[in-house]
C-alpha positions as CSV (number, residue, x, y, z in Angstrom):
1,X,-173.6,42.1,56.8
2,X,-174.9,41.9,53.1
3,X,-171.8,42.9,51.8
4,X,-169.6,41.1,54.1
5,X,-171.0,37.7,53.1
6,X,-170.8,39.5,49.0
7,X,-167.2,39.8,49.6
8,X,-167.0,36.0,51.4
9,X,-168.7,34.7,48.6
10,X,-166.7,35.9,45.9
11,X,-163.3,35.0,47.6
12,X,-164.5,31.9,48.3
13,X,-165.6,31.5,44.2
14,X,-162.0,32.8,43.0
15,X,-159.9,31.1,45.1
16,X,-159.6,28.3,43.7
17,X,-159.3,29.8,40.1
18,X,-156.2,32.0,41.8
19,X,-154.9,28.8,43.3
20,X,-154.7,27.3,39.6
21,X,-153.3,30.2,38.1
22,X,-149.6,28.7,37.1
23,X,-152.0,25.3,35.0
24,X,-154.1,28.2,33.4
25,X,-151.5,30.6,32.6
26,X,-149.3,31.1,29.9
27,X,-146.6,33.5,29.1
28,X,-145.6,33.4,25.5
29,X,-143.1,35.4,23.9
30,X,-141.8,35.8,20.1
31,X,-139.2,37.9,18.5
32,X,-141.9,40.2,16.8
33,X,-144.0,39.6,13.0
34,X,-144.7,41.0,9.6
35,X,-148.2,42.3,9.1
36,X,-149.3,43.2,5.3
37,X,-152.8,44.3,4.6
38,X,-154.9,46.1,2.3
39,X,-157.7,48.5,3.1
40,X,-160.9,49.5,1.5
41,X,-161.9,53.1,2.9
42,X,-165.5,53.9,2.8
43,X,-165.8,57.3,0.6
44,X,-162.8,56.4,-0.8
45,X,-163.0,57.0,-4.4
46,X,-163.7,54.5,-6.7
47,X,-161.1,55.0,-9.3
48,X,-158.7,55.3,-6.3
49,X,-156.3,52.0,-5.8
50,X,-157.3,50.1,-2.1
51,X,-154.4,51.3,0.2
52,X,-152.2,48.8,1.4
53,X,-149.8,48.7,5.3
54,X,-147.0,46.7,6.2
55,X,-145.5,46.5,9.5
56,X,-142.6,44.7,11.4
57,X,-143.1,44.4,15.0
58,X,-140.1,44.2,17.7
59,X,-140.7,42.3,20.4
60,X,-144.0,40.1,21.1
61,X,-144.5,39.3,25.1
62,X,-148.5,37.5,25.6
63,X,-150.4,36.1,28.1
64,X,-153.0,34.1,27.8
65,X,-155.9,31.4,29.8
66,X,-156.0,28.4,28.5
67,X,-159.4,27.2,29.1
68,X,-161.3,29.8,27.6
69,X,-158.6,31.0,25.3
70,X,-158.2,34.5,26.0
71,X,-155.3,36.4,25.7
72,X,-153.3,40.3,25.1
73,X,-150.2,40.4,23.3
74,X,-148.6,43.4,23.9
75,X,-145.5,45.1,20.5
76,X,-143.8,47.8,22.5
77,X,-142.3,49.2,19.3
78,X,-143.7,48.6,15.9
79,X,-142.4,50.1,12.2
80,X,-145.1,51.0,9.6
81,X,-145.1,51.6,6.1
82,X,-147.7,52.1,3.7
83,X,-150.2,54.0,1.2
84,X,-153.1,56.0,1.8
85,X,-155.2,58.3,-0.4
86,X,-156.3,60.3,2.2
87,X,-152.4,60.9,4.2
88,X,-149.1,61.6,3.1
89,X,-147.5,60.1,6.8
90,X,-147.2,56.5,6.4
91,X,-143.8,55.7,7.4
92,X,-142.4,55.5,11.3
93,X,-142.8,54.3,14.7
94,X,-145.3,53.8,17.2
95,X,-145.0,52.4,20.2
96,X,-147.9,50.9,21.9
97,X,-150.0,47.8,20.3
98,X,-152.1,46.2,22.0
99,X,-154.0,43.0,20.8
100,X,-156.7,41.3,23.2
101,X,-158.0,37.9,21.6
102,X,-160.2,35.0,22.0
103,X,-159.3,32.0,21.0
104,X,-162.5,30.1,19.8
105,X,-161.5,27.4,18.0
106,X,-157.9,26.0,19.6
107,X,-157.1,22.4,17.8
108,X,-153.3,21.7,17.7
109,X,-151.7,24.1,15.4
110,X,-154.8,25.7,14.1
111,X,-156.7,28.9,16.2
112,X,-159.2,30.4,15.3
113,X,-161.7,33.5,17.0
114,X,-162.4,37.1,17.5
115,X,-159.2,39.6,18.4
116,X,-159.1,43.7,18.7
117,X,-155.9,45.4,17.8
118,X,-155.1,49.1,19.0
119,X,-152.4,50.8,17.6
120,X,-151.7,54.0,19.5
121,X,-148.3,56.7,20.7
122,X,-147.4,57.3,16.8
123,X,-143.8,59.2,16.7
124,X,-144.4,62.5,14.2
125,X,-141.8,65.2,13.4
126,X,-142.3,66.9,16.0
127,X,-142.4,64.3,19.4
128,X,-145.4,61.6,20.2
129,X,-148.6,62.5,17.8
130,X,-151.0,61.6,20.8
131,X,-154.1,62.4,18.6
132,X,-153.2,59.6,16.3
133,X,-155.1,55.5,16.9
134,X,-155.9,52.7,15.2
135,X,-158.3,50.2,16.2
136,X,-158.9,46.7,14.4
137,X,-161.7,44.6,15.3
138,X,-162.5,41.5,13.5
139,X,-161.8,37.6,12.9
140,X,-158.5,35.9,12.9
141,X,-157.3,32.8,12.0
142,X,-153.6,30.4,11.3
143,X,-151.2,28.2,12.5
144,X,-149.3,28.7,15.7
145,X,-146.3,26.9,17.3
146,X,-145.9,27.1,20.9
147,X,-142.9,25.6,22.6
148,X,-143.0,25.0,26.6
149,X,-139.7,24.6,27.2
150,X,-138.8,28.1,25.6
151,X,-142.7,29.5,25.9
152,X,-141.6,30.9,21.9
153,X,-145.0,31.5,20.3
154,X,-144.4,30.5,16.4
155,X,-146.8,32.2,14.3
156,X,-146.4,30.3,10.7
157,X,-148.9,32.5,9.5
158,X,-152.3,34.4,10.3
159,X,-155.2,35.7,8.1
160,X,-157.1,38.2,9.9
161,X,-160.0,40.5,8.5
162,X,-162.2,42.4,9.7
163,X,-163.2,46.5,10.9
164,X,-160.7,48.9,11.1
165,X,-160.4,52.6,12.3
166,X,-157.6,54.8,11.1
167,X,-157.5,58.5,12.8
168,X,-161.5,58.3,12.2
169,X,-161.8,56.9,9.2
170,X,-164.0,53.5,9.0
171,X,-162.1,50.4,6.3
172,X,-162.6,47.2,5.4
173,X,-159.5,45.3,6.5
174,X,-157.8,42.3,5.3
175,X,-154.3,40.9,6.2
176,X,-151.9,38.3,6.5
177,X,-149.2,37.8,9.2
178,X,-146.3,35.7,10.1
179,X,-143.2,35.1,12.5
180,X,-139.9,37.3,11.7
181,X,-137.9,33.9,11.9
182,X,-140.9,32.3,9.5
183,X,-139.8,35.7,7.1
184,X,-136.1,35.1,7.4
185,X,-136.7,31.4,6.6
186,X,-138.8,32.4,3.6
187,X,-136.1,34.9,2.1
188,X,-133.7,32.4,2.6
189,X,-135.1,29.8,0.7
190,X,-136.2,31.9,-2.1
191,X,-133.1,34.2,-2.3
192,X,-130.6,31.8,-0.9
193,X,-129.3,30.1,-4.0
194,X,-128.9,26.8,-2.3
């Protein structure tokens, strides 16, 4: 009987949260985005240069609540490039990220709040290296555009810093991102001649 009035009681709560879902809910989607970002590894040497990452992401598809803010955006295919003093491998493919997010600060144009980043399913020589993750944890920060009509999420650009694990090795992280069509804009303007 306990759990019977349990279970009556939490339907009852959600309801009218599940009701609401279509005000609360919103699907964004974006082209993909460049990532650049330097690293600090602890015990890496001191003479050693900080490594630096770049990335271009296919594809952006998100989700998030819009009253407390919270949200996954979901790459299915990312591209990589980099330097590391500790690997040789920073160039390919991997094809799951996954970045969970809150929101804290949400005025206009302007977000702000905590996110976590995992980067997993790394292509090798040899097939799917399914040893191989990266997680980022930290803050984040930038300008966004979000259009209803299209539900296109336009990052301008992001600054995001923070923790970050790299096949078990702990770094400082800090990085900057923006929209491909923000990139393409850029380049053309500086490279355009006009």
């Amino acid at each position: 009987m306990k759990k019977i009035a349990v279970i009556m009681a939490l339907i009852l709560f959600l309801a009218p949260n599940i009701i609401k879902a279509d005000e609360n809910l919103t699907v964004k989607w974006s082209l993909g985005d460049f990532k650049f970002g330097m690293i600090r590894y602890q015990g890496q040497p001191g003479d050693e240069k900080p490594s630096y990452e770049g990335s271009f992401a296919l594809g952006t598809i998100g989700v998030e609540f819009k009253k407390p803010n919270i949200g996954i955006e979901i790459n299915p295919a990312r591209w990589r490039f980099g330097h590391n003093w500790f690997i040789s491998e920073t160039e390919g493919w991997n094809f799951f990220n996954l970045n969970v997010f809150w929101n804290v600060v949400n005025y206009k144009m302007f977000y702000f709040g905590p996110y976590n980043r995992i980067n997993y399913m790394y292509l090798a020589d040899n097939g799917l290296d399914w040893s191989k993750i990266s997680n980022t944890l930290g803050i984040r920060l930038g300008l966004v555009s979000y259009d209803p009509s299209f539900h296109y999420n336009l990052r301008y650009f992001g600054i995001e810093c923070g923790y970050k694990v790299n096949e078990g090795r702990n770094a400082f992280y800090l990085g900057l991102d923006m929209d491909l069509l923000v990139l393409g804009g850029l380049i053309l303007i500086l490279f355009g001649g006009a």
